[in-house]
C-alpha positions as CSV (number, residue, x, y, z in Angstrom):
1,X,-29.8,-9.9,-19.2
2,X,-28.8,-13.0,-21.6
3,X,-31.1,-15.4,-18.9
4,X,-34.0,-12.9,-18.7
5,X,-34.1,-13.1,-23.0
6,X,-33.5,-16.8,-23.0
7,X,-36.4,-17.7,-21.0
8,X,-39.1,-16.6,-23.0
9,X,-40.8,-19.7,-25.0
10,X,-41.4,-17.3,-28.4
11,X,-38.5,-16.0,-30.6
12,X,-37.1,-12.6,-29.4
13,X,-33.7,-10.7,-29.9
14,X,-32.4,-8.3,-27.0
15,X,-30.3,-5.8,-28.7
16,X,-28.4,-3.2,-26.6
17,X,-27.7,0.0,-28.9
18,X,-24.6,1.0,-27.3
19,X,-22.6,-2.2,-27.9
20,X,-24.6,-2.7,-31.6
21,X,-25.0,-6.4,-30.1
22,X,-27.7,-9.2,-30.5
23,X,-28.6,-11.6,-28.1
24,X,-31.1,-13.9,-29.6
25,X,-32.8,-16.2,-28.0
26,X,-33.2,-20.3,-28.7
27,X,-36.1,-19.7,-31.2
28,X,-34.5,-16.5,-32.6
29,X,-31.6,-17.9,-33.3
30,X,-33.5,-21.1,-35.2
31,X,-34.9,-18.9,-37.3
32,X,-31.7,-16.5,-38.1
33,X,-29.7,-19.5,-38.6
34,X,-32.1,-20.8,-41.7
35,X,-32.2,-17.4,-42.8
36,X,-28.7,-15.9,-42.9
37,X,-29.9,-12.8,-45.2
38,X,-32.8,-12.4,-42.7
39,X,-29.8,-11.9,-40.0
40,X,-27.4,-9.8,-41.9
41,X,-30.4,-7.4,-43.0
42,X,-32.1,-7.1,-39.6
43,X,-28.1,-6.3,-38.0
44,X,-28.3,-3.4,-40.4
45,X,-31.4,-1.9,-39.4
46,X,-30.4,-1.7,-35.7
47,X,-27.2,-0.1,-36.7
48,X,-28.5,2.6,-38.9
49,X,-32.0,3.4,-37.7
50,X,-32.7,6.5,-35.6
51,X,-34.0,5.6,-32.2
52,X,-37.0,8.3,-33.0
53,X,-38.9,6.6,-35.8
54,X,-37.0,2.9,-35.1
55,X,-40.7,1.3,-33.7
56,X,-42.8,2.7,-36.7
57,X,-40.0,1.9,-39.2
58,X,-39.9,-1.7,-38.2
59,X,-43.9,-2.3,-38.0
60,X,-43.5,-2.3,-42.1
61,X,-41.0,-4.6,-42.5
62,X,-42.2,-8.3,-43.8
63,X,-39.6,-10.2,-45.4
64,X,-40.1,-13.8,-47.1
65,X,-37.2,-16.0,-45.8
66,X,-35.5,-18.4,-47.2
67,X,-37.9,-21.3,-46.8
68,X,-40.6,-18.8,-48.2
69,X,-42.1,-18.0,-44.6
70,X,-42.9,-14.2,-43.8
71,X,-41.0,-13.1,-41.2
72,X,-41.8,-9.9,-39.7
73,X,-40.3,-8.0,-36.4
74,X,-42.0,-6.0,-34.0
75,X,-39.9,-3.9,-31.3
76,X,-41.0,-3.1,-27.8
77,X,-41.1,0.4,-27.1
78,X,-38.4,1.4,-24.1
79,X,-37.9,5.1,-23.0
80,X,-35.9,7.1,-25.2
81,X,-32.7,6.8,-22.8
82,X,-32.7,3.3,-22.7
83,X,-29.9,1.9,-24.2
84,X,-31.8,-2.0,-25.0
85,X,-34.6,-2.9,-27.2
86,X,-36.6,-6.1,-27.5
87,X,-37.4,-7.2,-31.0
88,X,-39.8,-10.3,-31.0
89,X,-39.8,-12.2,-34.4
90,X,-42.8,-13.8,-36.1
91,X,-42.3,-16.2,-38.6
92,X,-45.4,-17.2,-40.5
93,X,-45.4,-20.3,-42.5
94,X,-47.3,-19.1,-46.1
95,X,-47.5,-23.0,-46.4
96,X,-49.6,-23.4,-43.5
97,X,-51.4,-19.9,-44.3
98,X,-52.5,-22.4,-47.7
99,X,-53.5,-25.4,-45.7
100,X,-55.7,-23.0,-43.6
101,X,-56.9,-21.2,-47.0
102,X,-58.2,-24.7,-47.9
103,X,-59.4,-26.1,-44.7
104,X,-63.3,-26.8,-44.2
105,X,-64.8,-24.9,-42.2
106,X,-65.6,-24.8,-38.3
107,X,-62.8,-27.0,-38.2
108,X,-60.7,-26.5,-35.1
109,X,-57.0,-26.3,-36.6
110,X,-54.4,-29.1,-35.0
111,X,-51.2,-28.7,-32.8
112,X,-48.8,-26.8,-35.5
113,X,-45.0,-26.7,-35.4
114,X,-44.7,-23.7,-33.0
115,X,-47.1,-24.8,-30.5
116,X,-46.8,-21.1,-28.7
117,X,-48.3,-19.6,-31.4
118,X,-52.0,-19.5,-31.7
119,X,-53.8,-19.1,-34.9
120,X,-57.6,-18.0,-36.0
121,X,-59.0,-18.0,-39.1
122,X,-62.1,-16.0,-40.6
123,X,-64.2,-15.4,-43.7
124,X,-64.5,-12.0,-45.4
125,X,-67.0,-10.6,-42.8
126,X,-64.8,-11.9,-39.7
127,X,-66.9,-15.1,-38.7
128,X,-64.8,-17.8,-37.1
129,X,-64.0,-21.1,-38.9
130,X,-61.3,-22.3,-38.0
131,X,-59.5,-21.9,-34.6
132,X,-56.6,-23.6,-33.0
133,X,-56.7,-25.3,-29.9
134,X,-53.9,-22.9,-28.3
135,X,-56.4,-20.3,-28.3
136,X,-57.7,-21.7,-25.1
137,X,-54.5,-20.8,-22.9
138,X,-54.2,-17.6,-24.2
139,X,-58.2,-16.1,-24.3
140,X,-59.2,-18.3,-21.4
141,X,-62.5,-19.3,-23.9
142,X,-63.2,-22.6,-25.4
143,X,-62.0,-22.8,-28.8
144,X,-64.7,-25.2,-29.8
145,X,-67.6,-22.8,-28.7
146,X,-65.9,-19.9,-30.9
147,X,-66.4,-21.5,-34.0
148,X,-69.3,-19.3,-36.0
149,X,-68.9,-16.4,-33.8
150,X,-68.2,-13.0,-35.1
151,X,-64.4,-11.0,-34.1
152,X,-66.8,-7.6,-34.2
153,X,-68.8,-9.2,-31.5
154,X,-65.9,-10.7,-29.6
155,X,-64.2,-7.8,-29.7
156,X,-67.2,-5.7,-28.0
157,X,-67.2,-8.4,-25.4
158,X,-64.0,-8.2,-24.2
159,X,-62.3,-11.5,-25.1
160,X,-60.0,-9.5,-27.0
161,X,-59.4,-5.8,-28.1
162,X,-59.2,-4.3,-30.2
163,X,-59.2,-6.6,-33.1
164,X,-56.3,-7.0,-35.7
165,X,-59.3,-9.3,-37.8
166,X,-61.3,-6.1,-38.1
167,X,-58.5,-3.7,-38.8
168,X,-57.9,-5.9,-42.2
169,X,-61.1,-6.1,-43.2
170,X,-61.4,-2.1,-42.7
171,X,-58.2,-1.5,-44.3
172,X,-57.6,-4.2,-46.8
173,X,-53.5,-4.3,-45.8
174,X,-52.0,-6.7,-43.4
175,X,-51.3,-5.4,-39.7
176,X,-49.7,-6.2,-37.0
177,X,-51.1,-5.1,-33.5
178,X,-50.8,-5.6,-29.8
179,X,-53.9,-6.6,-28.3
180,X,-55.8,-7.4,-24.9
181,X,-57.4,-10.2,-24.0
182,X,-59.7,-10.9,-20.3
183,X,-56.9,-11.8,-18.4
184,X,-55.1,-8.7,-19.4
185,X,-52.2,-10.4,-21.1
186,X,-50.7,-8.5,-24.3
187,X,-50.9,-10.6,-26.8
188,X,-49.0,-9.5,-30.2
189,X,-51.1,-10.6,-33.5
190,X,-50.3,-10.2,-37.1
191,X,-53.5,-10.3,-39.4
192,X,-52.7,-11.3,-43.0
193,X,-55.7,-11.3,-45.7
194,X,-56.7,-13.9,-48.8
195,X,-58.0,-12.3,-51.6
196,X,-60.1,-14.0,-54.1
197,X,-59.3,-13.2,-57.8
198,X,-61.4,-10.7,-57.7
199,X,-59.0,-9.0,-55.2
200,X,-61.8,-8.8,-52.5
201,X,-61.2,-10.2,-49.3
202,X,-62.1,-14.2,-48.4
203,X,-60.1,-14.7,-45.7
204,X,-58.3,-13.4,-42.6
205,X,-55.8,-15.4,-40.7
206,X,-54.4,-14.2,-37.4
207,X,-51.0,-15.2,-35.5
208,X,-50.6,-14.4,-32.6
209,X,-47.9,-14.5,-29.4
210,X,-48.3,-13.8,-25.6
211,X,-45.7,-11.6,-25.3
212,X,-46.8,-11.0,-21.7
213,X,-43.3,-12.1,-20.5
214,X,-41.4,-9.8,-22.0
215,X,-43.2,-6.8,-21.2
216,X,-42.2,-8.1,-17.6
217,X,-38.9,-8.5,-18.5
218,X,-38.9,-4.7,-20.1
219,X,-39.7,-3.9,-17.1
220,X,-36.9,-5.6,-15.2
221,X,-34.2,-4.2,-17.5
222,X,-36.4,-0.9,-16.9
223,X,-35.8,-1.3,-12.9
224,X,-32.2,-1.9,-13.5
225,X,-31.5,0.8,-15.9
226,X,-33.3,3.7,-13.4
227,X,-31.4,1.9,-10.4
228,X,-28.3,2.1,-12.6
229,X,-28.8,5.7,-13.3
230,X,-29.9,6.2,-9.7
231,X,-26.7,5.0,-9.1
232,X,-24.5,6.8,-11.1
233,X,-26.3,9.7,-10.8
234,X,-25.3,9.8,-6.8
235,X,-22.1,8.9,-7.7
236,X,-21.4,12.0,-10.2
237,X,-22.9,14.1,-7.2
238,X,-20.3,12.8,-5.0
239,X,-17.4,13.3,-7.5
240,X,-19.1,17.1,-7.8
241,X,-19.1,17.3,-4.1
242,X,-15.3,16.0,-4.0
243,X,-15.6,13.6,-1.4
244,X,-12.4,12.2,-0.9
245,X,-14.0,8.5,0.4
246,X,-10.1,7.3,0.9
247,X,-9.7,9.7,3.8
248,X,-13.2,9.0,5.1
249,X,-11.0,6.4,7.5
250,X,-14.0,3.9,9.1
251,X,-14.7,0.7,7.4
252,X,-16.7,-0.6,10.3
253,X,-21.1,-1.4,9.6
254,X,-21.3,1.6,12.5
255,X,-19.3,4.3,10.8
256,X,-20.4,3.4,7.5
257,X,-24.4,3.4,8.2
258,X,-23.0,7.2,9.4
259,X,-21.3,7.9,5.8
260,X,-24.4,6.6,4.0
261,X,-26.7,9.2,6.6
262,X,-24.5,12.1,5.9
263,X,-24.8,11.5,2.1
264,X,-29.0,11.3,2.1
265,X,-29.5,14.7,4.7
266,X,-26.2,16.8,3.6
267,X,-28.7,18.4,0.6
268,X,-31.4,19.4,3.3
269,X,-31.2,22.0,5.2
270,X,-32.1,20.2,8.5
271,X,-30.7,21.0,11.6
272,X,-27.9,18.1,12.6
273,X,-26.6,17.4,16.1
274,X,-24.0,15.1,16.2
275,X,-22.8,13.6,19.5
276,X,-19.8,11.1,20.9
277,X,-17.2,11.7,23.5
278,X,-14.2,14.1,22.7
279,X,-12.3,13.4,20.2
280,X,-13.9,10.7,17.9
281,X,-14.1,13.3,15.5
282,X,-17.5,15.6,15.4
283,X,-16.0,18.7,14.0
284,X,-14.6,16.6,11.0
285,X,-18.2,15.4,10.2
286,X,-19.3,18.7,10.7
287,X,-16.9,19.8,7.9
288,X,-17.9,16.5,5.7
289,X,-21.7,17.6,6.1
290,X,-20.9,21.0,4.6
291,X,-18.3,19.2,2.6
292,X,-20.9,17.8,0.1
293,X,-23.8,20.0,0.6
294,X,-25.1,22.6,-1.6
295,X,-23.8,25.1,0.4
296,X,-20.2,23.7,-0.3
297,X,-18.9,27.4,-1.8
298,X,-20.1,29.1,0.8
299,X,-18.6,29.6,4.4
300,X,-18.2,26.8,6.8
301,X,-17.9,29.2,10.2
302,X,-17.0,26.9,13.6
303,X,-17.0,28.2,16.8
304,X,-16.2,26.7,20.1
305,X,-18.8,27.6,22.6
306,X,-16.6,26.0,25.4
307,X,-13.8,28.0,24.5
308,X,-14.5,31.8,24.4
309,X,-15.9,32.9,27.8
310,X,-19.4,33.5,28.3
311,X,-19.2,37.3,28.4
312,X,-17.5,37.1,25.1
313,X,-19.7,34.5,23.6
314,X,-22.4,36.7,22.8
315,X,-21.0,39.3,21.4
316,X,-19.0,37.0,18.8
317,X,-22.4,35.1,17.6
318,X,-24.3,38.2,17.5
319,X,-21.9,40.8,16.3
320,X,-22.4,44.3,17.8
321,X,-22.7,47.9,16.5
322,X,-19.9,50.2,17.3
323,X,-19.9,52.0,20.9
324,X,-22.0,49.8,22.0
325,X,-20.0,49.2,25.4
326,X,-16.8,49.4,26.6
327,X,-14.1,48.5,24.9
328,X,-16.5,48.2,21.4
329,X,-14.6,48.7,18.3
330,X,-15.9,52.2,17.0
331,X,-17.3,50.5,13.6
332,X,-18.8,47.8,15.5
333,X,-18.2,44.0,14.4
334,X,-20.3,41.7,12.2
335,X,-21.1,38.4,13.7
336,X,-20.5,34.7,13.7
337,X,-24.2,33.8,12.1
338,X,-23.9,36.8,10.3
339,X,-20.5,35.2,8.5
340,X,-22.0,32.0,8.1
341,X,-25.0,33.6,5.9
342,X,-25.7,31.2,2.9
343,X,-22.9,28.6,4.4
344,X,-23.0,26.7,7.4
345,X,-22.5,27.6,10.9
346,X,-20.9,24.8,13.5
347,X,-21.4,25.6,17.1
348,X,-19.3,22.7,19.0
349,X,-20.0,22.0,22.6
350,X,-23.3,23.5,22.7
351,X,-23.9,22.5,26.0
352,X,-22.0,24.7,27.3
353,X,-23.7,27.8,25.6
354,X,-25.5,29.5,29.3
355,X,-29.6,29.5,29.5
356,X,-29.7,33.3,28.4
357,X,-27.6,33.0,25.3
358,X,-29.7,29.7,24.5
359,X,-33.1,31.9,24.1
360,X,-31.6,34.1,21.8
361,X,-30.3,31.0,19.8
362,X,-33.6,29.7,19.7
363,X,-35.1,32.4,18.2
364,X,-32.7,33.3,15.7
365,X,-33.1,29.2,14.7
366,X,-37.0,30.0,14.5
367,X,-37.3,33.2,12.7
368,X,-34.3,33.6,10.9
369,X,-33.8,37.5,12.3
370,X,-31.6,38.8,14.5
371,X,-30.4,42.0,16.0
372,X,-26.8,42.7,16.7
373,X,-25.6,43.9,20.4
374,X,-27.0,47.5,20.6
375,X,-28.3,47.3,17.1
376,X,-32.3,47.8,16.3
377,X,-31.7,46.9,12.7
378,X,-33.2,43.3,12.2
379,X,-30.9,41.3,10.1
380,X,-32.2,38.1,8.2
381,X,-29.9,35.2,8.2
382,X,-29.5,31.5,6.2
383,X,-27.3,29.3,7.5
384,X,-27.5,25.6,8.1
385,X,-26.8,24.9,11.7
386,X,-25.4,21.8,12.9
387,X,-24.3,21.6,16.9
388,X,-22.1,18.9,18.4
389,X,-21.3,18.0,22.2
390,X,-19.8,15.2,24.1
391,X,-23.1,15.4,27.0
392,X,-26.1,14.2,27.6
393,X,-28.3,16.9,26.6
394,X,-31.1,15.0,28.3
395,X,-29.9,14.6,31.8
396,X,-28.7,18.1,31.2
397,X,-32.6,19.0,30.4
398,X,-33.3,17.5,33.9
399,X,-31.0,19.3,35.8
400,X,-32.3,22.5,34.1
401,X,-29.2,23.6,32.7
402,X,-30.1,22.9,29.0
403,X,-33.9,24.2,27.5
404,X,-35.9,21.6,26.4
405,X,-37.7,23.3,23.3
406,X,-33.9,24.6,22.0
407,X,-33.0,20.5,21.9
408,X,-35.6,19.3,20.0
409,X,-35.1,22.9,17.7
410,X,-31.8,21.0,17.2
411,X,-32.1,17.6,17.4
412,X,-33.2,16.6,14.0
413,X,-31.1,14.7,12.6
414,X,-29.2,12.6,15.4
415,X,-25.4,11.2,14.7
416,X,-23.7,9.6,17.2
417,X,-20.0,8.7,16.6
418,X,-19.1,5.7,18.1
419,X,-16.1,5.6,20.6
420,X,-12.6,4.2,19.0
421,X,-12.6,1.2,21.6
422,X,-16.2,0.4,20.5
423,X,-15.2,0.1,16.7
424,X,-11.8,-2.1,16.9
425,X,-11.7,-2.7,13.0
426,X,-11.0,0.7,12.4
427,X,-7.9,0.9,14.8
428,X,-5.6,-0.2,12.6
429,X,-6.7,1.6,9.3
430,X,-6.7,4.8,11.2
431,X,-3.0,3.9,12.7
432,X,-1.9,3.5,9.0
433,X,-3.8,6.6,8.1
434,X,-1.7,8.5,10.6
435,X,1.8,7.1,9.2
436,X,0.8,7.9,5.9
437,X,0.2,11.4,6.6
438,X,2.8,12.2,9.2
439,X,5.4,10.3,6.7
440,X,4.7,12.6,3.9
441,X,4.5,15.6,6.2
442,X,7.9,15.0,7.5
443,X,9.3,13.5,4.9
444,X,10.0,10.1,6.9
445,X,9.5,6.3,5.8
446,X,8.7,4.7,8.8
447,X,7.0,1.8,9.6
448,X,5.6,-0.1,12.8
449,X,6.5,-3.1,14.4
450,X,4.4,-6.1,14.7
451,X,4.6,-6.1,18.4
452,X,3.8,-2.2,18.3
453,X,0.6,-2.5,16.3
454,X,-0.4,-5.1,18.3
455,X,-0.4,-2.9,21.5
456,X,-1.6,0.0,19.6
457,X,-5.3,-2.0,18.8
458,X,-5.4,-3.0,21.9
459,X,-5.6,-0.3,23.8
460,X,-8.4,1.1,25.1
461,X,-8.0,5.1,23.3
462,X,-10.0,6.9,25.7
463,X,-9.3,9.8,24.0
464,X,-10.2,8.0,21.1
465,X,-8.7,9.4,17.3
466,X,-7.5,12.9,19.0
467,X,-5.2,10.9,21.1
468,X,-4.4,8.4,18.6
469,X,-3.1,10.9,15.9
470,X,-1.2,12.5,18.3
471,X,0.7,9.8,20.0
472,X,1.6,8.4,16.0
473,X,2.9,11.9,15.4
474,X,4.8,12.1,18.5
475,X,6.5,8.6,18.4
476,X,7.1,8.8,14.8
477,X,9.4,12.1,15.4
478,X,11.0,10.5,18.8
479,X,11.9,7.3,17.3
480,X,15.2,5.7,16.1
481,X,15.6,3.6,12.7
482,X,13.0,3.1,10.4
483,X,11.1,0.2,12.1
484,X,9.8,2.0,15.4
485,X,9.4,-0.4,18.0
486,X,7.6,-0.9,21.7
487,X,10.7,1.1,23.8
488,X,9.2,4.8,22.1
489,X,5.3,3.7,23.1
490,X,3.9,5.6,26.0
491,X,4.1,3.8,29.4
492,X,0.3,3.7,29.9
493,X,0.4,1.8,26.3
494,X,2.6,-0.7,27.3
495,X,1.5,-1.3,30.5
496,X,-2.2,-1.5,29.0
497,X,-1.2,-4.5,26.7
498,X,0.9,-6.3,29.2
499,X,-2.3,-6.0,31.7
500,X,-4.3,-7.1,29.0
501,X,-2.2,-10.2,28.0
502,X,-1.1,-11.2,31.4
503,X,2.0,-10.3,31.2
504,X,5.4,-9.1,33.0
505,X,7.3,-6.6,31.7
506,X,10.2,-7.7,28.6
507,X,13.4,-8.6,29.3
508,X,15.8,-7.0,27.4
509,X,16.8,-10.1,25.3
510,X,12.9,-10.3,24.2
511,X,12.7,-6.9,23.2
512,X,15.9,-7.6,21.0
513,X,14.8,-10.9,19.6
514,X,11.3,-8.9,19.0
515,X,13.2,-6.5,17.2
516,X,15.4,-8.7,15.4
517,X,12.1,-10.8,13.9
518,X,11.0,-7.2,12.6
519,X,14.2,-6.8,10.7
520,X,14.5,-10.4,9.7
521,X,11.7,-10.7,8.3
522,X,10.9,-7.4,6.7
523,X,14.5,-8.5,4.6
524,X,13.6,-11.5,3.6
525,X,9.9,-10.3,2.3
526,X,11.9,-7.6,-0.1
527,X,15.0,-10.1,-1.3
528,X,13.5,-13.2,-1.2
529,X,16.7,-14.9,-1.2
530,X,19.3,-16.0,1.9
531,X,22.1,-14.8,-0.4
532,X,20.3,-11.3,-0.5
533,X,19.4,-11.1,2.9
534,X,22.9,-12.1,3.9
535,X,24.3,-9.4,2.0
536,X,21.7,-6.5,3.3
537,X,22.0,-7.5,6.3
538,X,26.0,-7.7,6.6
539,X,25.7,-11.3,8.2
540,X,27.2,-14.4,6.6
541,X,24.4,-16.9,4.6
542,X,24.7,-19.4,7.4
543,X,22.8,-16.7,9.8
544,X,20.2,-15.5,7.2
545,X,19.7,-19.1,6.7
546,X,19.3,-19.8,10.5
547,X,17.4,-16.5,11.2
548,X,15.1,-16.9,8.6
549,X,14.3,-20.2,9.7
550,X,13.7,-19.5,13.2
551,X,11.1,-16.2,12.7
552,X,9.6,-16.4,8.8
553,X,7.0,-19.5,9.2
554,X,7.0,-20.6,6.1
555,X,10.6,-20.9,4.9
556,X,11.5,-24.3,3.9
């Protein structure tokens, strides 16, 4: 923000109202320094003037500085949330306003101190005579050819509009006004009139500044205040939706470009198939979806459709009314999708689901009815439906065993959850994950050797975070000490890194020197010392010193 305000070649102020701070610019800050009670005065305003009327207020305010120039502020108009303003600062020299006042005229006015401040001078029916050379850059005219000219004519052509000249001589009163000229820059212009003794009007002189900058840079700090509040606006949705982001474990570019997916469709109530081999973790995202969706309070029902046979299958989507076959509970049995009404219903493995039960599926997705075994009442549902499987429902398609027009019903939005071995970087936050929450759940502190982890990320996980979680839970409860090391891996682990590194199995005096390093230097991180270590470790400071030495690299 401070480089955007100190670019601009004319005196401006960015004030932001929430801080009560200036930040003047290099001309702004000339002209505060050489006017102290200017400063003090204009810090008071901004601190006490409502944000309502602020704009209008400040139009009136002229004050003669300190080296008896008028100084008068204008402020850029932001939208009422906006927590910045943009005050420019003109300061008019009443010295050179007398030097004009006595000028001949159609004389074109020399280079003045502020040479980004154009000036125009008129008689008392708003003819030109005198003109400054500047006026060139800003009205794209030759100043020379305006002299004689009339502002009420100018101002009908189009070189500028609407005219402050002809406001004075309407009103009689000074003004300041923004204005337009044919390049459609917006140029700011304060018109100040020179009475004769007989108080009528012989002279209007114009300043004016391009303030076309700054209306560029309003709308910068515009762009950055909606992004901001675009910003924080999702993150207060998120902290609504409590998503716990620490236990969304996945720092890789592929799981994160999933997270930031999730968080754009989870309001709309589109249909989501998410797919990936077993166990990478679909009915999780499932449950994040509905998580942070606007159907968050309402029920999140999952079903299987792998796991309950297909005779039963129907029956437990659809509900039935009671006697409505053998074996049917006398008051009958609501439903699955009539459960999830208003929530979310999961159906995992949907490949599975048989042809027939697939057309009834289909039309409950399309019309939003359907009847209950042996029911004729026709019940209206709302659910949002997201399916998962570990198959290619295309191939599946070929062979006939899947309906075409049901996959496209459900294949929306498409997620695909990387395999474990295909995202390495998230190995080892996962494995730490695990410990946490197996730790806490047993009420353990155990931690994992060096050589374990290392075998642990690089294996292959074909079962990918299923198996994962569950091996960590199962050495963490079969292990001895608090460091567990590579004797409690599975076989197919260790073998797995071995293969990978080329190696025979460990003798036994590796595995203990392995397992000394562990313990070495894990004692020598917390005491720092050989003395301590020693003293942990019940061995004399001659061994700590010699141990230490030979396993932490950079003990000297």
């Amino acid at each position: 923000m401070n480089d955007l305000i100190k670019s601009i070649p004319i005196p401006a102020i960015l004030y932001k109202t929430t801080e009560q701070y200036m930040i003047p610019n290099e001309k702004a800050y000339e002209i505060l320094k050489n006017n102290i009670s200017i400063e003090k005065n204009l810090e008071n305003m901004l601190k006490y003037i409502s944000k309502k009327d602020f704009e209008e207020y400040l139009k009136d305010i002229y004050i003669i500085g300190e080296n008896e120039n008028l100084i008068s502020f204008y402020c850029l108009k932001f939208n009422d949330s906006s927590e910045y303003k943009i005050i420019i600062i003109q300061d008019i020299s009443m010295a050179l306003v007398e030097t004009i006042k006595n000028k001949s005229n159609n004389v074109l006015l020399g280079s003045t101190k502020n040479n980004n401040i154009d000036i125009i001078a008129t008689d008392g029916k708003g003819i030109i005579l005198n003109i400054s050379y500047f006026f060139e850059k800003y009205y794209n005219v030759n100043s020379e050819e305006l002299l004689g000219k009339s502002v009420f004519e100018l101002e009908k052509s189009g070189v500028f509009y609407p005219s402050a000249t002809c406001k004075v001589l309407k009103t009689g009163q000074r003004v300041t006004i923004l204005q337009k000229n044919r390049l459609n820059h917006e140029i700011l212009v304060t018109a100040l009139p020179i009475k004769d003794d007989k108080q009528n009007i012989s002279r209007v002189v114009c300043f004016s500044y391009d303030i076309t900058d700054l209306y560029k840079i309003k709308k910068q700090i515009g762009d950055l205040e909606k992004n901001a509040e675009i910003y924080m606006r999702n993150l207060k949705s998120l902290e609504s939706k409590k998503i716990n982001f620490p236990n969304v474990v996945g720092k890789s570019k592929e799981m994160q470009k999933i997270f930031k997916l999730i968080t754009k469709i989870a309001d709309f109530d589109v249909n989501v198939i998410i797919t990936g081999e077993s166990g990478v973790g679909k009915s999780y995202f499932a449950k994040l979806i509905h998580n942070i969706s606007r159907r968050n309070k309402e029920p999140f029902i999952e079903v299987n459709c792998g796991a309950i046979p297909e005779n039963l299958l129907e029956s437990e989507l659809f509900g039935y009314e009671g006697g409505s076959f053998t074996g049917a509970k006398k008051e009958g049995k609501l439903g699955l999708i009539e459960l999830a009404q208003n929530g979310t219903l999961f159906l995992d493995e949907i490949a599975e689901m048989s042809l027939n039960l697939q057309v009834k599926l289909l039309k409950v997705i399309q019309d939003k009815t359907f009847n209950r075994i042996g029911g004729r009442k026709v019940i209206k549902v709302n659910f949002r439906l997201i399916t998962a499987t570990n198959r290619d429902l295309k191939d599946l398609i070929r062979q006939r065993k899947f309906r075409e027009d049901l996959f496209y019903r459900l294949n929306v939005v498409s997620i695909h959850i990387p395999a474990l071995r295909r995202r390495k970087e998230d190995i080892t936050a996962l494995i730490l994950y695990f410990m946490e929450k197996f730790n806490k759940k047993y009420n353990l502190n155990k931690k994992l050797s060096h050589c374990v982890m290392n075998n642990l990320v690089s294996y292959e996980w074909v079962g990918n975070i299923r198996e994962l979680e569950n091996m960590i839970e199962r050495t963490l409860l079969i292990s001895d000490g608090d460091i567990i090391t590579e004797e409690f891996l599975p076989d197919n682990i260790k073998s797995s890194h071995r293969e990978m590194n080329g190696q025979q199995k460990n003798t036994l005096q590796e595995d203990l020197d392995s397992y000394e390093k562990d313990i070495v230097v894990k004692a020598f991180e917390k005491y720092k010392t050989t003395v301590a270590v020693a003293k942990a470790l019940g061995i004399s400071q001659a061994t700590a010193v010699r141990k230490i030495k030979k396993y932490v690299r950079k003990y000297s």
